[in-house]
PDB file of N, CA, C and O in Angstrom:
ATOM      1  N   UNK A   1       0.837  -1.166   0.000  1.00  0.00           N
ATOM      2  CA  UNK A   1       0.000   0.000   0.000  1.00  0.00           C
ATOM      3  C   UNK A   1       0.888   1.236   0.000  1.00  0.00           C
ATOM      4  O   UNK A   1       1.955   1.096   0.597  1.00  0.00           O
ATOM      5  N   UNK A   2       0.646   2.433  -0.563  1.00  0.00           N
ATOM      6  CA  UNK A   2       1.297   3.162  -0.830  1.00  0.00           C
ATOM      7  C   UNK A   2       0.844   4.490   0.184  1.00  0.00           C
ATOM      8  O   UNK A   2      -0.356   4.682   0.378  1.00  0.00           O
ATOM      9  N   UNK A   3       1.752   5.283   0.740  1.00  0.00           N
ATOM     10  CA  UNK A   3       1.789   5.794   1.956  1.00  0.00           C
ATOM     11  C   UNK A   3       0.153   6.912   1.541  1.00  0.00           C
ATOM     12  O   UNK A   3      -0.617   7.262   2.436  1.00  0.00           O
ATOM     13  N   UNK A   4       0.036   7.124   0.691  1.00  0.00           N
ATOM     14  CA  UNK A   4      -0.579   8.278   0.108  1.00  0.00           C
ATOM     15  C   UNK A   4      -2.298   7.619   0.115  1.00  0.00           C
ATOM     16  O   UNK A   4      -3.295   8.339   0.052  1.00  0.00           O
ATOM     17  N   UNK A   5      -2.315   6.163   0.202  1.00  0.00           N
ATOM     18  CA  UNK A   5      -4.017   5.692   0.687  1.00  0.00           C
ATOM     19  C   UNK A   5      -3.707   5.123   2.003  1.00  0.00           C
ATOM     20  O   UNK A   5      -4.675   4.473   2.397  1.00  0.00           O
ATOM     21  N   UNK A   6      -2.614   5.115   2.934  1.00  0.00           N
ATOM     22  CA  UNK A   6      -2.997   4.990   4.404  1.00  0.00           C
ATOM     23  C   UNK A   6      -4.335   6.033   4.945  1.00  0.00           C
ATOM     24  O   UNK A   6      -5.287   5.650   5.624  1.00  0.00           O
ATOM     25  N   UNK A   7      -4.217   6.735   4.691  1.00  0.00           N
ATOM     26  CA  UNK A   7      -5.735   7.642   5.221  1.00  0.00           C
ATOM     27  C   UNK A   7      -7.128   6.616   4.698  1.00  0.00           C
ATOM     28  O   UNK A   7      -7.874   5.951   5.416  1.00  0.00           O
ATOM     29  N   UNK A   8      -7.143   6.765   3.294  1.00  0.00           N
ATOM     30  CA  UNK A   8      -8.229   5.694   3.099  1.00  0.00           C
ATOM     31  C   UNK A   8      -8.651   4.176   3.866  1.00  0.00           C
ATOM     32  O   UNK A   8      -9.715   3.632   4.162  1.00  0.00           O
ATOM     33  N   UNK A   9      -7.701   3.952   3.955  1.00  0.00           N
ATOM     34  CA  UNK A   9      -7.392   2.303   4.133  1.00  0.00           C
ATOM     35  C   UNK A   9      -7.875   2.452   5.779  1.00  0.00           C
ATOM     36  O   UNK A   9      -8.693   1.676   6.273  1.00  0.00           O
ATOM     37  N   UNK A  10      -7.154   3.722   6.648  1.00  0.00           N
ATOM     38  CA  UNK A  10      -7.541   3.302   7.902  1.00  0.00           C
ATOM     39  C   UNK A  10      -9.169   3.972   8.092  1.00  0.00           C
ATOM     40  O   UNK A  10      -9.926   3.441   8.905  1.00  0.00           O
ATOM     41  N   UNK A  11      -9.581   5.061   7.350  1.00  0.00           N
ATOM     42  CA  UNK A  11     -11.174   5.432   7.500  1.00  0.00           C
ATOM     43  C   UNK A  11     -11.805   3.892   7.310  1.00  0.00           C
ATOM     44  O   UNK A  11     -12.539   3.204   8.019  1.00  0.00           O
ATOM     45  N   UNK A  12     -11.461   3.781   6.609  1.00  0.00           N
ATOM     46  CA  UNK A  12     -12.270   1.998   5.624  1.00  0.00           C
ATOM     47  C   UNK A  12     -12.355   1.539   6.751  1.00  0.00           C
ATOM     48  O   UNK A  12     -13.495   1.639   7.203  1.00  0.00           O
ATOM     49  N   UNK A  13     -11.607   1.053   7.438  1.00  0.00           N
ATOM     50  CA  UNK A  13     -11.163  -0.080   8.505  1.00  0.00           C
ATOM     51  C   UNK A  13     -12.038   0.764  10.108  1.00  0.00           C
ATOM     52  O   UNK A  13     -12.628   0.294  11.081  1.00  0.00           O
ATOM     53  N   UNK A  14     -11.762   1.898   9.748  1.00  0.00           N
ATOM     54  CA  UNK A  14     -12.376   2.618  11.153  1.00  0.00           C
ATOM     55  C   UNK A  14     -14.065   2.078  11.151  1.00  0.00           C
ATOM     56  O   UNK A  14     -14.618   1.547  12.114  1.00  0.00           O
ATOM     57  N   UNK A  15     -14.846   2.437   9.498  1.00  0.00           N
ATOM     58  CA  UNK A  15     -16.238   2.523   9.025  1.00  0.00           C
ATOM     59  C   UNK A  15     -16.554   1.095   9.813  1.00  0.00           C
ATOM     60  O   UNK A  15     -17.275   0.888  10.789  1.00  0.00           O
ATOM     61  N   UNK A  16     -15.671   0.108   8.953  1.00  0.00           N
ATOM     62  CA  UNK A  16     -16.313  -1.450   8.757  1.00  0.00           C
ATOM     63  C   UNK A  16     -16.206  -1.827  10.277  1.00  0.00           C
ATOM     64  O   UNK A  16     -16.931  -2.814  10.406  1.00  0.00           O
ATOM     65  N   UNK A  17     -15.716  -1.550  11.338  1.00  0.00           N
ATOM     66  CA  UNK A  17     -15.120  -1.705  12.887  1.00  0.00           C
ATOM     67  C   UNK A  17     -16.551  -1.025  13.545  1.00  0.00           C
ATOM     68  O   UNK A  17     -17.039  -1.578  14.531  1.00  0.00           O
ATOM     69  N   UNK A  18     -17.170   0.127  12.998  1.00  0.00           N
ATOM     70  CA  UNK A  18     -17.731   0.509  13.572  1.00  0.00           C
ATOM     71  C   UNK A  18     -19.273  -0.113  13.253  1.00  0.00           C
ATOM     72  O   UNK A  18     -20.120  -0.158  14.146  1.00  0.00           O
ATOM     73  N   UNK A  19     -19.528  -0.565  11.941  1.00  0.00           N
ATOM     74  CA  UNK A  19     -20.832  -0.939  11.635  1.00  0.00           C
ATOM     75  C   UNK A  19     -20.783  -2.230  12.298  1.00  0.00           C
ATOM     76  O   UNK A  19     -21.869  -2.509  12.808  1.00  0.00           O
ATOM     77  N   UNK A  20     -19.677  -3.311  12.496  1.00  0.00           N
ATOM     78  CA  UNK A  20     -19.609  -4.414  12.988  1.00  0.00           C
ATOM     79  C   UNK A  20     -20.760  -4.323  14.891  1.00  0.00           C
ATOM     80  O   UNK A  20     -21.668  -4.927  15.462  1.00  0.00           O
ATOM     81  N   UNK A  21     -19.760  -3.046  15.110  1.00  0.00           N
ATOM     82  CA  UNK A  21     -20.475  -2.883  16.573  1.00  0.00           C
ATOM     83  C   UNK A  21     -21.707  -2.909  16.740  1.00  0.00           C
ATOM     84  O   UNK A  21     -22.397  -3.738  17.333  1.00  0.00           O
ATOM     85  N   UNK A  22     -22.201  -1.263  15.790  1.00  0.00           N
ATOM     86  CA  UNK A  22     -23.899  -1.277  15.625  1.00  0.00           C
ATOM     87  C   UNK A  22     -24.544  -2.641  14.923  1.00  0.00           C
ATOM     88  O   UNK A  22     -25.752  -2.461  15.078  1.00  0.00           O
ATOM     89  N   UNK A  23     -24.424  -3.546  14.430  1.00  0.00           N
ATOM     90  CA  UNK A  23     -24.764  -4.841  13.995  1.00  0.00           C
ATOM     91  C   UNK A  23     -24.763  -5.342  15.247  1.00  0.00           C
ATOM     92  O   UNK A  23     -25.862  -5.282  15.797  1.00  0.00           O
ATOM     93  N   UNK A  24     -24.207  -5.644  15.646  1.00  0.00           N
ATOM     94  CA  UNK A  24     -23.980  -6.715  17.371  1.00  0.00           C
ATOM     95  C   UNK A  24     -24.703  -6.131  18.335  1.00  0.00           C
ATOM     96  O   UNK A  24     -25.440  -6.842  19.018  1.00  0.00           O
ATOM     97  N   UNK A  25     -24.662  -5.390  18.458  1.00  0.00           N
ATOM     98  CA  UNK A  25     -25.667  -4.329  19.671  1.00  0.00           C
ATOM     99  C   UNK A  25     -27.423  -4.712  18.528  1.00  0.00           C
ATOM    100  O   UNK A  25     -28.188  -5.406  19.198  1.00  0.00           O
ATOM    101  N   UNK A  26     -27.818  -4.479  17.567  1.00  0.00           N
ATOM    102  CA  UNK A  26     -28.360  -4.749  17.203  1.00  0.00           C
ATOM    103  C   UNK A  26     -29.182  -5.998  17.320  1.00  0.00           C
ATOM    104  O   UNK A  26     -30.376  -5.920  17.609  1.00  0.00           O
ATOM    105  N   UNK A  27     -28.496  -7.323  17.074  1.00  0.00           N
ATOM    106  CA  UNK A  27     -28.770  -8.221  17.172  1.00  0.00           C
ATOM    107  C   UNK A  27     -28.754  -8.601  18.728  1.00  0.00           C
ATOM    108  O   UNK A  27     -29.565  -9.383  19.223  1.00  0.00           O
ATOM    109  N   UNK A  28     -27.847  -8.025  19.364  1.00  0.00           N
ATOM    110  CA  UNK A  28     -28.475  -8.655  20.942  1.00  0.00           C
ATOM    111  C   UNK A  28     -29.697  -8.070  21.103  1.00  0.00           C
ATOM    112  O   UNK A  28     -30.602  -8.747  21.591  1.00  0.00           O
ATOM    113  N   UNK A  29     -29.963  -6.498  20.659  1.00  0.00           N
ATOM    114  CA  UNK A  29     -31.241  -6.207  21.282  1.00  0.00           C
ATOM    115  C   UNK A  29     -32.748  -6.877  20.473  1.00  0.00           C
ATOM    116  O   UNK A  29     -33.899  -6.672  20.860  1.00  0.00           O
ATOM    117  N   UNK A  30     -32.393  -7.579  19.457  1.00  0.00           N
ATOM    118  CA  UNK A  30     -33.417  -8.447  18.874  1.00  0.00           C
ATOM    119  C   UNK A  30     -33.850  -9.653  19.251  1.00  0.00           C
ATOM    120  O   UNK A  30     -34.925 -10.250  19.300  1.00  0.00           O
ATOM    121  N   UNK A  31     -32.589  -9.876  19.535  1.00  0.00           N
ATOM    122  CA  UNK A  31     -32.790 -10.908  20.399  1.00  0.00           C
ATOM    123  C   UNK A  31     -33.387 -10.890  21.919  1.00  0.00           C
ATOM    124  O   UNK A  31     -34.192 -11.773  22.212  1.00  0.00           O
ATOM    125  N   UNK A  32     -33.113 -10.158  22.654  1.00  0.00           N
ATOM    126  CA  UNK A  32     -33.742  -9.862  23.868  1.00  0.00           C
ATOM    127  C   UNK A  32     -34.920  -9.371  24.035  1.00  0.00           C
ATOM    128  O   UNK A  32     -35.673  -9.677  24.959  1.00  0.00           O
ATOM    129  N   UNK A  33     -35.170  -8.532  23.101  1.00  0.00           N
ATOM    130  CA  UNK A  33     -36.307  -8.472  22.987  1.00  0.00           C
ATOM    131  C   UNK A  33     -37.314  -8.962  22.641  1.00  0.00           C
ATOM    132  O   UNK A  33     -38.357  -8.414  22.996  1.00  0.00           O
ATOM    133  N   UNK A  34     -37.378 -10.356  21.696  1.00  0.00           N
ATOM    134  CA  UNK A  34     -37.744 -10.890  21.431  1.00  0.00           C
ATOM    135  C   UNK A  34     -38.127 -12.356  22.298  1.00  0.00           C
ATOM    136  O   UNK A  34     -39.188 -12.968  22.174  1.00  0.00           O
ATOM    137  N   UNK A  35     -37.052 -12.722  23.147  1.00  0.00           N
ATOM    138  CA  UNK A  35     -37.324 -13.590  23.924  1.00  0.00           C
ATOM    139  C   UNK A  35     -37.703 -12.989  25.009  1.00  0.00           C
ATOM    140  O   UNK A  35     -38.610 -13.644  25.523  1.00  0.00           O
ATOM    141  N   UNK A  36     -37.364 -11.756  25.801  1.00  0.00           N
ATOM    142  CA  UNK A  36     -37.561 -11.278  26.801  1.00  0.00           C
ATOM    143  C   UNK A  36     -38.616  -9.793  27.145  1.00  0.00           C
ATOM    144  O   UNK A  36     -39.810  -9.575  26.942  1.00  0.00           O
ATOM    145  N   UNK A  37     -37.943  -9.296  27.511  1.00  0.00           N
ATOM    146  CA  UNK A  37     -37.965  -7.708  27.619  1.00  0.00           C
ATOM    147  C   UNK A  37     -37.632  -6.931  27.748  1.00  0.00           C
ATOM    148  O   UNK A  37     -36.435  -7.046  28.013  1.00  0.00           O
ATOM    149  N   UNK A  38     -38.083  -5.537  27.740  1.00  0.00           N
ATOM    150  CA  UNK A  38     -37.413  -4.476  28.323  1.00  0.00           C
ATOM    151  C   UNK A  38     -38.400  -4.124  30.038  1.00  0.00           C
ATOM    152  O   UNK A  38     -38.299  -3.007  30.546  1.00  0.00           O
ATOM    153  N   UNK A  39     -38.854  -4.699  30.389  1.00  0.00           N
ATOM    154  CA  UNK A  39     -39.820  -4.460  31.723  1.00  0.00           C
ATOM    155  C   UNK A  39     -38.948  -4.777  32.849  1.00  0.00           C
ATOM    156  O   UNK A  39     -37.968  -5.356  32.382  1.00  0.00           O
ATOM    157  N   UNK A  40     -38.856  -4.673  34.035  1.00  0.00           N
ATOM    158  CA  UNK A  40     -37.821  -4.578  35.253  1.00  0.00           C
ATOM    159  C   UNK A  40     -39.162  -5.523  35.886  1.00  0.00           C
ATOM    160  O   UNK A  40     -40.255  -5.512  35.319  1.00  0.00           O
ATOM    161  N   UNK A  41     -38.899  -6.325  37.127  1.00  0.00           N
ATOM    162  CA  UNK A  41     -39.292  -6.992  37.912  1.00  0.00           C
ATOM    163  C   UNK A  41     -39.960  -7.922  37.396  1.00  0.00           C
ATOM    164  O   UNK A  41     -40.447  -8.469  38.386  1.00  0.00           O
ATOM    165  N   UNK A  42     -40.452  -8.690  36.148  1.00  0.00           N
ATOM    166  CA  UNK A  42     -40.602  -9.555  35.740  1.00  0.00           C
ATOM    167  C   UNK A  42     -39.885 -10.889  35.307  1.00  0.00           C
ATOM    168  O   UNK A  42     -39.050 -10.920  34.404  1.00  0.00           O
ATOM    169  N   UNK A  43     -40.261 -11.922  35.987  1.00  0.00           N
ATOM    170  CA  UNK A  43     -39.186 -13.525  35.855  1.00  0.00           C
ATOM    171  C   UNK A  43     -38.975 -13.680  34.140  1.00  0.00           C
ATOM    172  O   UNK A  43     -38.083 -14.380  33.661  1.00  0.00           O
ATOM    173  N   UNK A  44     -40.292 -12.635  33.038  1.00  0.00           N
ATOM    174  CA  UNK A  44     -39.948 -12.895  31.830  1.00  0.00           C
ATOM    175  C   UNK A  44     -38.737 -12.188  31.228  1.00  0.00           C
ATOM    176  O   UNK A  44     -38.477 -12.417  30.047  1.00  0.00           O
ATOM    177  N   UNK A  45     -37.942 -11.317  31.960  1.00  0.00           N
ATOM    178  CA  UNK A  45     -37.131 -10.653  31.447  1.00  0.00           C
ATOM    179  C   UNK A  45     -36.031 -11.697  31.791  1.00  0.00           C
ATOM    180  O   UNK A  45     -35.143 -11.562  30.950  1.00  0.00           O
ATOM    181  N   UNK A  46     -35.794 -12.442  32.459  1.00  0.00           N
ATOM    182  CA  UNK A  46     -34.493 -12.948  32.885  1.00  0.00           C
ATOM    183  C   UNK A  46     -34.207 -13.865  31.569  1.00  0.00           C
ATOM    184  O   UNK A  46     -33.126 -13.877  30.980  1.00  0.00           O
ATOM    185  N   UNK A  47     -35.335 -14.622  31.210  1.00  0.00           N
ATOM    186  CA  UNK A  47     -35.202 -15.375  29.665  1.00  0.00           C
ATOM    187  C   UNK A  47     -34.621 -15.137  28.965  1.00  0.00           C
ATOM    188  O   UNK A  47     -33.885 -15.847  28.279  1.00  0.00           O
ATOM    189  N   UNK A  48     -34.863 -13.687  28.948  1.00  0.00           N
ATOM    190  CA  UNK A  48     -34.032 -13.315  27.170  1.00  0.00           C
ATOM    191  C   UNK A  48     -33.258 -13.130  27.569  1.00  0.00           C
ATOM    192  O   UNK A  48     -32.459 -13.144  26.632  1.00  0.00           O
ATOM    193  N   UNK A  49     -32.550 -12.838  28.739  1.00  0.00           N
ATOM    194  CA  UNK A  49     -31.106 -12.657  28.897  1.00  0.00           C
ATOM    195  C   UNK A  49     -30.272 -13.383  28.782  1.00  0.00           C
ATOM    196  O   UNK A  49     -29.239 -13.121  28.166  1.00  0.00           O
ATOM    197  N   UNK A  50     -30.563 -14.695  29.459  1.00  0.00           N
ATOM    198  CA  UNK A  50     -30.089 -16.004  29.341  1.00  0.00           C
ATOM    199  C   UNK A  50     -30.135 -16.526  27.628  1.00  0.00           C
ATOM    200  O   UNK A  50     -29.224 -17.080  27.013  1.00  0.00           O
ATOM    201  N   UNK A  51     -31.518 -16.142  27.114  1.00  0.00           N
ATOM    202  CA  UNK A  51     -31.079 -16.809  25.728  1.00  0.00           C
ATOM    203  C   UNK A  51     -30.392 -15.595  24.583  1.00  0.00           C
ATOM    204  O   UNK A  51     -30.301 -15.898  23.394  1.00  0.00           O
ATOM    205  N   UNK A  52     -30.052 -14.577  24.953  1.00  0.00           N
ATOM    206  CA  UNK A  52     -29.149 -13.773  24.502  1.00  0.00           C
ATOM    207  C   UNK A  52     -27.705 -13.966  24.650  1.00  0.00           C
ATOM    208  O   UNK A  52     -26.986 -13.383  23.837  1.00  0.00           O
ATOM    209  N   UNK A  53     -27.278 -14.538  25.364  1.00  0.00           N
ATOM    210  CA  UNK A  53     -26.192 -14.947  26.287  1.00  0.00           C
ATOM    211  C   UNK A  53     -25.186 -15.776  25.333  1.00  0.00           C
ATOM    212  O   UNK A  53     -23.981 -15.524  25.324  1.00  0.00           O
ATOM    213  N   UNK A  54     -25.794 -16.830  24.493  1.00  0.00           N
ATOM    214  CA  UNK A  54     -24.869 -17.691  23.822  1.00  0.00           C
ATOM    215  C   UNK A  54     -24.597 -16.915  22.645  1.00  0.00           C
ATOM    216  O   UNK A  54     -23.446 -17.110  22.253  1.00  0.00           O
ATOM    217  N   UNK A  55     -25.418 -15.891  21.758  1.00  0.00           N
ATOM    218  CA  UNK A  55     -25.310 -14.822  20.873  1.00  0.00           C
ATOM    219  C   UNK A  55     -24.042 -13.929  21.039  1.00  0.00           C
ATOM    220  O   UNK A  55     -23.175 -13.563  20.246  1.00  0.00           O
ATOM    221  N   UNK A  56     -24.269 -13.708  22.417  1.00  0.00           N
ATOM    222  CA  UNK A  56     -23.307 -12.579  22.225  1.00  0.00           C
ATOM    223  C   UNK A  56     -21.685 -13.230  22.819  1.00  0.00           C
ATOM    224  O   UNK A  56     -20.659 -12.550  22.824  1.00  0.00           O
ATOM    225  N   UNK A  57     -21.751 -14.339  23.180  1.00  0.00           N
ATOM    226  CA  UNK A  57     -20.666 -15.546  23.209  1.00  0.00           C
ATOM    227  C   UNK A  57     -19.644 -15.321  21.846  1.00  0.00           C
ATOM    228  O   UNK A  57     -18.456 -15.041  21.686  1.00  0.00           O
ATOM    229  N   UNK A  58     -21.126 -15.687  20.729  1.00  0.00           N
ATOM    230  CA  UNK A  58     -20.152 -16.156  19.767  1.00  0.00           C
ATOM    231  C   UNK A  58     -19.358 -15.044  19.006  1.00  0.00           C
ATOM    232  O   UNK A  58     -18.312 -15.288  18.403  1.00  0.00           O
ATOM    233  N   UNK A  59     -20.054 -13.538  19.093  1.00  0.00           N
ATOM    234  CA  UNK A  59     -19.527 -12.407  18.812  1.00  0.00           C
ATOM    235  C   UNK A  59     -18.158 -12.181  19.167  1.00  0.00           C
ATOM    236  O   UNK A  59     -17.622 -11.103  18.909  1.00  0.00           O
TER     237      UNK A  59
END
């Protein structure tokens, strides 16, 4: 690579690093939400946490 697209190359790498994140945050909250909730004091919220759990393992 030639010194003159290091700028490119590391924006690129900054972009794709960052959509990776919002994807993963994404998908846990689909997941949790979906099995669980967003409600506080309910035994149904603990579910999705637990089945969110191996998801964000494999991340």
């Amino acid at each position: 690579m030639r010194p003159a697209e290091e700028g490119q190359a590391s924006g690129a790498n900054n972009a794709i690093r960052e959509l990776g994140g919002v994807f993963g945050v994404a998908v846990l909250a689909a997941v949790f939400s979906h099995s669980g909730g967003y409600e506080s004091g309910r035994p149904r919220s603990r579910r999705g946490e637990v089945e969110a759990s191996p998801v964000a393992g494999a991340a």
